[in-house]
MOPAC internal coordinates of N, CA, C and O (Angstrom, degrees):
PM7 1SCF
backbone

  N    0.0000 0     0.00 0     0.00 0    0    0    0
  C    1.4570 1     0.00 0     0.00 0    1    0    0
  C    1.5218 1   108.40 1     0.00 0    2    1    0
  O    1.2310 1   127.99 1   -59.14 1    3    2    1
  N    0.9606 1   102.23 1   120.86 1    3    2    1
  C    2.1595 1   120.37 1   177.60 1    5    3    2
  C    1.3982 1    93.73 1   -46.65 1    6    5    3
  O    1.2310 1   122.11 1   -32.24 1    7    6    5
  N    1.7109 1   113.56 1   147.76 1    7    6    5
  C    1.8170 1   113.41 1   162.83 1    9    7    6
  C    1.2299 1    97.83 1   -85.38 1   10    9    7
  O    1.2310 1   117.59 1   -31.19 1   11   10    9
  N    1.3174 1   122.18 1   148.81 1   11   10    9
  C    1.3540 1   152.75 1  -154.38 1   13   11   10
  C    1.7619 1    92.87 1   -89.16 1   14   13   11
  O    1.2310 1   127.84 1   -32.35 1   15   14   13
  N    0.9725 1   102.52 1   147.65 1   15   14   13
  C    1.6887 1   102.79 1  -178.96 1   17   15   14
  C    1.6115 1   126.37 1   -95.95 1   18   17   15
  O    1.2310 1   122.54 1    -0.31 1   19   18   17
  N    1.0457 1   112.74 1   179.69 1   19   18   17
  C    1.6961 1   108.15 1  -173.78 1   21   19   18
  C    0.7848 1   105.26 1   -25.11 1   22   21   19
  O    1.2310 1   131.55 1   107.20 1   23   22   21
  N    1.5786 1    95.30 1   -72.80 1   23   22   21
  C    1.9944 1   116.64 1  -166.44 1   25   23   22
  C    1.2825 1   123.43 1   -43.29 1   26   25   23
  O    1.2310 1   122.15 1   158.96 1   27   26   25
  N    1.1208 1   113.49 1   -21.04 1   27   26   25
  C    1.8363 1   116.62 1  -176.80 1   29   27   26
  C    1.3338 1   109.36 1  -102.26 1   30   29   27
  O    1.2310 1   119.90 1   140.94 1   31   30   29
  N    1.6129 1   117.80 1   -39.06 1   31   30   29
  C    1.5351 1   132.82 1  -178.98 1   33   31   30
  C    1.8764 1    85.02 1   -48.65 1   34   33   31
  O    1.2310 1   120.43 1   124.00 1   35   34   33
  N    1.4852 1   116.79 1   -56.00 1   35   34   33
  C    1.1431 1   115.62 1  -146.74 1   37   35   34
  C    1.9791 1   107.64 1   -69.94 1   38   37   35
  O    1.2310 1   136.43 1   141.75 1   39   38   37
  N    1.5835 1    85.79 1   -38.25 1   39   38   37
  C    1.6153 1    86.41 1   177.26 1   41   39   38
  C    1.4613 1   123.36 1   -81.97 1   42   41   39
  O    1.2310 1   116.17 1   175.45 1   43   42   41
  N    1.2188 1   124.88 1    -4.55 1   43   42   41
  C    1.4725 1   135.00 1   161.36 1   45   43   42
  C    1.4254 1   108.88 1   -70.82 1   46   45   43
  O    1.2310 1   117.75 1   148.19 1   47   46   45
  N    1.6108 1   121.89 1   -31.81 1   47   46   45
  C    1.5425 1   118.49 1  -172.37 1   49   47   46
  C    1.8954 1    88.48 1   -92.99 1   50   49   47
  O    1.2310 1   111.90 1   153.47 1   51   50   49
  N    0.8081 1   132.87 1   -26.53 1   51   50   49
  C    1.1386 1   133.34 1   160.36 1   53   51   50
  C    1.3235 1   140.04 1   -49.51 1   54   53   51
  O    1.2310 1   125.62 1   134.67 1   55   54   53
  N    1.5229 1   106.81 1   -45.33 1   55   54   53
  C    0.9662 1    99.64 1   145.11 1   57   55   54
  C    1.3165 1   157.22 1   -71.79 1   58   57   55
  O    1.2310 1   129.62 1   141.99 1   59   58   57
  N    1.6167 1    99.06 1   -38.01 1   59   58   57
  C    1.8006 1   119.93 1   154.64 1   61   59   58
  C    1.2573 1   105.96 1   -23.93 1   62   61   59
  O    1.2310 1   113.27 1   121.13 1   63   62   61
  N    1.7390 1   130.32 1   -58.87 1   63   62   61
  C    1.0265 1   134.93 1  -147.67 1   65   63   62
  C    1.5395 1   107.95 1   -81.80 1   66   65   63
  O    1.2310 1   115.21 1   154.87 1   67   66   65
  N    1.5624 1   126.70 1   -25.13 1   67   66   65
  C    1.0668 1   131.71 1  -161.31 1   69   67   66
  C    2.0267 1    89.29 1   -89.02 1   70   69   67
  O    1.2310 1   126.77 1   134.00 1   71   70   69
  N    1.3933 1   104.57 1   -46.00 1   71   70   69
  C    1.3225 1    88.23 1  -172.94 1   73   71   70
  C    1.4871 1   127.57 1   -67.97 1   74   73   71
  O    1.2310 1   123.62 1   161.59 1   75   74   73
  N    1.1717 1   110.66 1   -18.41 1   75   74   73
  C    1.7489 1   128.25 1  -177.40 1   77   75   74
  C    1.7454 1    93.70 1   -80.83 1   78   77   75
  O    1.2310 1   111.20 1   135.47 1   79   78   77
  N    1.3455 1   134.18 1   -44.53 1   79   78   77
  C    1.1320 1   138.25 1  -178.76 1   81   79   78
  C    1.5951 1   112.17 1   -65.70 1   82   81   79
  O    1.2310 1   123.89 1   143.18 1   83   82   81
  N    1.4108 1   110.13 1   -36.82 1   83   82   81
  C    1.3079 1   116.02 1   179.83 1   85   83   82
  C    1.6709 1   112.67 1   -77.31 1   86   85   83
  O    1.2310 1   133.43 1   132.02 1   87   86   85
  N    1.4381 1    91.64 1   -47.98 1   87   86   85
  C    2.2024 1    95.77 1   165.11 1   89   87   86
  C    1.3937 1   118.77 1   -32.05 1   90   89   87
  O    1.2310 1   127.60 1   126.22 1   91   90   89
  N    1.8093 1   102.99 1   -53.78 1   91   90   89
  C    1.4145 1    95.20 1  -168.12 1   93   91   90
  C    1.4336 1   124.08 1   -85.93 1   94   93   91
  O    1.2310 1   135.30 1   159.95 1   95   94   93
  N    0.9607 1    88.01 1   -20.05 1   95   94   93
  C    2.3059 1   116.17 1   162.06 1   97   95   94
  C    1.3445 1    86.73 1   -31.58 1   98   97   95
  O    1.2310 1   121.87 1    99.52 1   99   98   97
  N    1.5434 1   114.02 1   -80.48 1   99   98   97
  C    1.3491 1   112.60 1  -132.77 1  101   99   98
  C    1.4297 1    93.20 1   -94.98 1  102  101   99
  O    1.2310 1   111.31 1   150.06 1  103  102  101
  N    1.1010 1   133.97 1   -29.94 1  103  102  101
  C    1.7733 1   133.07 1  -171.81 1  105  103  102
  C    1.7334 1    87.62 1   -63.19 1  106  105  103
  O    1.2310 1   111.70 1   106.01 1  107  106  105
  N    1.2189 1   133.24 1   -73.99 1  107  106  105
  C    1.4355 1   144.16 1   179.98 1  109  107  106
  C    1.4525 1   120.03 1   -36.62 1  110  109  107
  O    1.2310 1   123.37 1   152.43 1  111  110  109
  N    1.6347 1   111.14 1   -27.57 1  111  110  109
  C    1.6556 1    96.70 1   172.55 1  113  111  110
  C    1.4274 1    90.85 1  -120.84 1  114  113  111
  O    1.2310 1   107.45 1  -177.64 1  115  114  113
  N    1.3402 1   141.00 1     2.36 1  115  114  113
  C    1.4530 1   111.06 1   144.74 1  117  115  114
  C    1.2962 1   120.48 1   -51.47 1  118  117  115
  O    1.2310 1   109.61 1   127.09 1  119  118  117
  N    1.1712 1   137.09 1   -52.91 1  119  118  117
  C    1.3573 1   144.99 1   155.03 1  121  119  118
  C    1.3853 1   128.69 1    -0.18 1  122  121  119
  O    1.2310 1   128.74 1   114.36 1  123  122  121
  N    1.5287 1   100.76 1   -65.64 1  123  122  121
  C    1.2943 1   137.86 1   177.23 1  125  123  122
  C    1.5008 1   109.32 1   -60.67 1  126  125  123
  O    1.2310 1   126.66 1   109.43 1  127  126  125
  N    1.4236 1   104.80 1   -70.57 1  127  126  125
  C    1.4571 1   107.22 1   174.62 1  129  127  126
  C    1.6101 1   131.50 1   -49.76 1  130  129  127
  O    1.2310 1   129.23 1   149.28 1  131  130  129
  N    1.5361 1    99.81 1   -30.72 1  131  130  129
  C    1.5238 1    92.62 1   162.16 1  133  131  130
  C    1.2713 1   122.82 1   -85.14 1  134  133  131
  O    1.2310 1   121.98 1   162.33 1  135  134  133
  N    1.3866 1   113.81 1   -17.67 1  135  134  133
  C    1.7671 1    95.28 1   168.86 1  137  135  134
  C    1.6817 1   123.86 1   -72.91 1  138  137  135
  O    1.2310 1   129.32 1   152.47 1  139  138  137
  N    1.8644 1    99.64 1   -27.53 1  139  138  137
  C    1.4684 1   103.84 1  -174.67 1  141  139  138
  C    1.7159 1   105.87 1   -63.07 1  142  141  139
  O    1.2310 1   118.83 1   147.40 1  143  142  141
  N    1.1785 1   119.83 1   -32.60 1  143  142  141
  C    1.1367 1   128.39 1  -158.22 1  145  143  142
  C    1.9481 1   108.63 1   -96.58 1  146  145  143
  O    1.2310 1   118.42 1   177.43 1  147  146  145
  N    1.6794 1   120.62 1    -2.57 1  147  146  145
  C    1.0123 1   123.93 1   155.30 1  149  147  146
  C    1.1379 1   107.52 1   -99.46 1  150  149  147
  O    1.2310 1   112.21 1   162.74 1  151  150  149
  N    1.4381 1   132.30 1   -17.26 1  151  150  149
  C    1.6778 1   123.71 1   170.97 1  153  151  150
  C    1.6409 1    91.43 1   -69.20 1  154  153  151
  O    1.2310 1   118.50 1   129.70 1  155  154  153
  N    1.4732 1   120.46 1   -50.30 1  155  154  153
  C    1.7475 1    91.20 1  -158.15 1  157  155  154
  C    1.3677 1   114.36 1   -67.54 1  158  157  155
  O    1.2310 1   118.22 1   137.85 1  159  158  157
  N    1.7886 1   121.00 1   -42.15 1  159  158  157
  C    1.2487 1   126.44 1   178.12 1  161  159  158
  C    1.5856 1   125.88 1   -91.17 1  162  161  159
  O    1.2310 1   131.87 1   -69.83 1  163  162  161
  N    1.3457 1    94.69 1   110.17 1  163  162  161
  C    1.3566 1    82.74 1   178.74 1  165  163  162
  C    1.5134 1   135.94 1   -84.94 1  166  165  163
  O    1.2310 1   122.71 1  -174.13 1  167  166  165
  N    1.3172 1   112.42 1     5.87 1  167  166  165
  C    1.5336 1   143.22 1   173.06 1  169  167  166
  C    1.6568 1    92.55 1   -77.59 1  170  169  167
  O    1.2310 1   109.24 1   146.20 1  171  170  169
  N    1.3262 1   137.77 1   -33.80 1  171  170  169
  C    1.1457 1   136.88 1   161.05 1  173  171  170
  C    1.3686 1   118.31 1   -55.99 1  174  173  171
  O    1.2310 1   127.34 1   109.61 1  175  174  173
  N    1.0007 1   103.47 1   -70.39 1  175  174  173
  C    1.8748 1   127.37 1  -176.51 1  177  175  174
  C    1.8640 1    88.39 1   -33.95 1  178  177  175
  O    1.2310 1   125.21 1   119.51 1  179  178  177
  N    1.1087 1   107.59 1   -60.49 1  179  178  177
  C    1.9415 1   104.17 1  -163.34 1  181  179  178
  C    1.4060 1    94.08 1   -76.39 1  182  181  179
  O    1.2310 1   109.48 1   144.99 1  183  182  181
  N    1.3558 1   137.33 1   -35.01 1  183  182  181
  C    1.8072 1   124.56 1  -165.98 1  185  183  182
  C    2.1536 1    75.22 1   -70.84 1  186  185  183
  O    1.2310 1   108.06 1   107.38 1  187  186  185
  N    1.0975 1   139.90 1   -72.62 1  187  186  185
  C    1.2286 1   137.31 1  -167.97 1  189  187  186
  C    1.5182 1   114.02 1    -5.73 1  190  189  187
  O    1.2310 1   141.30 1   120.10 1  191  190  189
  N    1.8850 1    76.26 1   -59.90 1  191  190  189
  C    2.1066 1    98.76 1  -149.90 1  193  191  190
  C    1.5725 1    95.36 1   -76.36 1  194  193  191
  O    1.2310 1   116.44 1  -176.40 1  195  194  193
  N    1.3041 1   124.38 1     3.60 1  195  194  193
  C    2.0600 1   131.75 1   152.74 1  197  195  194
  C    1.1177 1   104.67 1   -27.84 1  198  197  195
  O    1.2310 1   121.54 1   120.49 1  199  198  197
  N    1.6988 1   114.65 1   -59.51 1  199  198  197
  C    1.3091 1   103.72 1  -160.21 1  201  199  198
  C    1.4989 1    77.46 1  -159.83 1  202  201  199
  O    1.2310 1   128.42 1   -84.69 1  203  202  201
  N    1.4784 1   101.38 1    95.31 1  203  202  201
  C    1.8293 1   118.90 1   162.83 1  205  203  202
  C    1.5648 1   111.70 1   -87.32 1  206  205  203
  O    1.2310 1   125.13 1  -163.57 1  207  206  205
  N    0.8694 1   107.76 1    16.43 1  207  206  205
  C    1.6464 1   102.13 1   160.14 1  209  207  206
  C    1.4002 1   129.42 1  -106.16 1  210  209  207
  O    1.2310 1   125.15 1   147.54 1  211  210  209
  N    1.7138 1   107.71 1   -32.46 1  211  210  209
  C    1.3421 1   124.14 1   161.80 1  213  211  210
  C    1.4148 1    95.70 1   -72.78 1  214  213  211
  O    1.2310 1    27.77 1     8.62 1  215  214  213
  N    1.2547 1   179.25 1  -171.38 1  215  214  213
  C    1.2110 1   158.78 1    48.87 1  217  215  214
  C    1.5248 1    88.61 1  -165.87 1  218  217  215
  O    1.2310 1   115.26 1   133.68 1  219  218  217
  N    1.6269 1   126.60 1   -46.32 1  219  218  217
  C    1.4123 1    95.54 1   179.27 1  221  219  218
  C    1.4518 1   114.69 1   -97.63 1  222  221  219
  O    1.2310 1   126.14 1  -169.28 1  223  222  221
  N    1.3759 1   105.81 1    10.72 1  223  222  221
  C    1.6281 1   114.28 1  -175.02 1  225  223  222
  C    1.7994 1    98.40 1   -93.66 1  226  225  223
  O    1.2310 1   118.54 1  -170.09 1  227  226  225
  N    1.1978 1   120.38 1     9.91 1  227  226  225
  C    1.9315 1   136.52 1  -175.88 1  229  227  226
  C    1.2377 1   105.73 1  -102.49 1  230  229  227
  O    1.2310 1   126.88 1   125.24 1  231  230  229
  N    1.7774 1   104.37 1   -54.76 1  231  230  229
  C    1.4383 1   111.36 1   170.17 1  233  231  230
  C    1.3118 1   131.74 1   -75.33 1  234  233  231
  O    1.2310 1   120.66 1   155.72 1  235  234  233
  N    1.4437 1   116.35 1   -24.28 1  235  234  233
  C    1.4496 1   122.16 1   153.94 1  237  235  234
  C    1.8933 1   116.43 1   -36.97 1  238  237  235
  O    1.2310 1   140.51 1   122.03 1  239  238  237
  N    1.3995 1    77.82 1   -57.97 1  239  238  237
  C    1.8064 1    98.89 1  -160.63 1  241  239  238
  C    2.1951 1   100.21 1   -70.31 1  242  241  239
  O    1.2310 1   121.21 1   173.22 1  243  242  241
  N    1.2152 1   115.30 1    -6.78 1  243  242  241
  C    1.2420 1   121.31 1  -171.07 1  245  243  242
  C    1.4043 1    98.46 1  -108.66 1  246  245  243
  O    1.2310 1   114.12 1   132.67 1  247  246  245
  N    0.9048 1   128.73 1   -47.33 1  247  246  245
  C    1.6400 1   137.06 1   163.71 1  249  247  246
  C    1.2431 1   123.69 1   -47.25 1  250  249  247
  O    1.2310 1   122.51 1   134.89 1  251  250  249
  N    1.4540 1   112.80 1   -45.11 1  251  250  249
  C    1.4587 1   125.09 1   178.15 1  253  251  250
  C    1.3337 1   116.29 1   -76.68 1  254  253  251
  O    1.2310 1   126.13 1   168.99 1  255  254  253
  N    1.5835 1   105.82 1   -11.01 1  255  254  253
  C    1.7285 1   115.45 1  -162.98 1  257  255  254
  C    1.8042 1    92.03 1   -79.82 1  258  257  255
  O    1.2310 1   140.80 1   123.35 1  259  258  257
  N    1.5488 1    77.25 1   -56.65 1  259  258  257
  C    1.8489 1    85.44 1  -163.21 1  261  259  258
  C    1.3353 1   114.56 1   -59.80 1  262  261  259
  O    1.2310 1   123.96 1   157.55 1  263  262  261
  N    1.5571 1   110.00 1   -22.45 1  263  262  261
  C    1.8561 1   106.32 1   179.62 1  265  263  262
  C    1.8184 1   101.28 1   -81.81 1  266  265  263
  O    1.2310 1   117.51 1   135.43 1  267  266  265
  N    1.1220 1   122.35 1   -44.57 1  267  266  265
  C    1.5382 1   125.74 1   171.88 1  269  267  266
  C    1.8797 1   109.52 1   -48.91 1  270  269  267
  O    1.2310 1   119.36 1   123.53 1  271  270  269
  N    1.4325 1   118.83 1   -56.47 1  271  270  269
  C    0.9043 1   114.43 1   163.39 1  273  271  270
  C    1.9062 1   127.32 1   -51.63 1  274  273  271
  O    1.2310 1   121.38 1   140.03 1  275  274  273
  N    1.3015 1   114.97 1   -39.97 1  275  274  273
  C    1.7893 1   106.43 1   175.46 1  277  275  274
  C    1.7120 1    86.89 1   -79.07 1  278  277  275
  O    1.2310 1   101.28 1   163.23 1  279  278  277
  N    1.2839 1   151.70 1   -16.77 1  279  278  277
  C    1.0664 1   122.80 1  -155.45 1  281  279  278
  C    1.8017 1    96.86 1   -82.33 1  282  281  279
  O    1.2310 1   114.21 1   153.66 1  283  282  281
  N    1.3968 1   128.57 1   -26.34 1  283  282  281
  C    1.1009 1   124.80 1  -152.63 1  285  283  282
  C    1.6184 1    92.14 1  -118.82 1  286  285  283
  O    1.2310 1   120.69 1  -159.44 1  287  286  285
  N    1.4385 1   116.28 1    20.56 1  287  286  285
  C    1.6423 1   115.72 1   133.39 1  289  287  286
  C    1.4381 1   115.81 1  -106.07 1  290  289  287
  O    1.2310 1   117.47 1   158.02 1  291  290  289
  N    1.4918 1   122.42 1   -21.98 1  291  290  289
  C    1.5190 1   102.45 1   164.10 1  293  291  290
  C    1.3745 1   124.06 1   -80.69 1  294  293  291
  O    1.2310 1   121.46 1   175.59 1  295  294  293
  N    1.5811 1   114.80 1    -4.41 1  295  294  293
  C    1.6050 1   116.34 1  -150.52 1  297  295  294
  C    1.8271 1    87.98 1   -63.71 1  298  297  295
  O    1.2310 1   126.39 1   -38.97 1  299  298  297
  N    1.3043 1   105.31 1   141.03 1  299  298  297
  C    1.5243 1   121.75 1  -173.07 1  301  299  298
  C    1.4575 1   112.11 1   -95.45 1  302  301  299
  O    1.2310 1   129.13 1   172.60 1  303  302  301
  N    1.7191 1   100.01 1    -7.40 1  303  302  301
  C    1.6556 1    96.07 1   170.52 1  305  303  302
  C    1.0445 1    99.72 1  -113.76 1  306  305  303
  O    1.2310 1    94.21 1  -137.62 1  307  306  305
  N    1.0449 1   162.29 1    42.38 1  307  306  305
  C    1.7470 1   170.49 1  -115.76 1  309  307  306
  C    1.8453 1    86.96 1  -130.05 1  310  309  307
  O    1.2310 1   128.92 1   -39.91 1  311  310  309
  N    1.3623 1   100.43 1   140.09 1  311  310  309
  C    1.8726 1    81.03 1   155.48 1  313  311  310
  C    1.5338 1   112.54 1   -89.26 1  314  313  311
  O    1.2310 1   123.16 1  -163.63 1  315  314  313
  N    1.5003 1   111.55 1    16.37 1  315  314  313
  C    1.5307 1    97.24 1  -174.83 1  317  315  314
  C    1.6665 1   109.59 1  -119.13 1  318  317  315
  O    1.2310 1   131.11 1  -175.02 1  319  318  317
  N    1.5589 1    96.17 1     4.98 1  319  318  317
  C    1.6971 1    96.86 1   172.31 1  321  319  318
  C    1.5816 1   104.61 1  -111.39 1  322  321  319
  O    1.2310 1   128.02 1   -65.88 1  323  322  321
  N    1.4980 1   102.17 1   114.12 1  323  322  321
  C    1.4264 1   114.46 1   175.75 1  325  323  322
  C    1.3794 1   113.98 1   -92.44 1  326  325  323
  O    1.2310 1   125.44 1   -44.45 1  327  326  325
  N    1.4361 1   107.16 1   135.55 1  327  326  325
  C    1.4907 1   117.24 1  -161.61 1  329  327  326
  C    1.7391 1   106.77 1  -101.60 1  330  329  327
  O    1.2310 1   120.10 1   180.00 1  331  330  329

């Protein structure tokens, strides 16, 4: 099999990058959105506080996504971040 050329090397790292960028997009304002949306409702806030262990054990796991996700677009030994 032929090595793939710039142009493709480049759009394969390109893409990597869009999907790891897009992970933390959306893991990071799910996050967001449920807190904005228990500050406005507070009929929310109490259906939440049902079961506050599942609810901050969601936001844990959504928080951790989006920082795991930017970590493995800054990681500096990445094979896909060229220095």
């Amino acid at each position: 099999m032929p090595a793939s050329s710039p142009d493709d090397q480049f759009e394969q790292e390109l893409e990597i990058f869009r999907r790891e960028s897009e992970g933390a997009t959306q893991f990071f304002y799910a996050y967001l959105a449920v807190h904005a949306t228990v500050a406005d409702h507070e009929s929310v806030h109490n259906l939440l506080n049902q079961a506050p262990l599942f609810w901050n054990t969601a936001l844990a796991g959504m928080q951790t996504a989006s920082l795991i996700a930017l970590g493995r677009i800054f990681d500096q030994n990445s094979a896909h971040n060229y220095r």
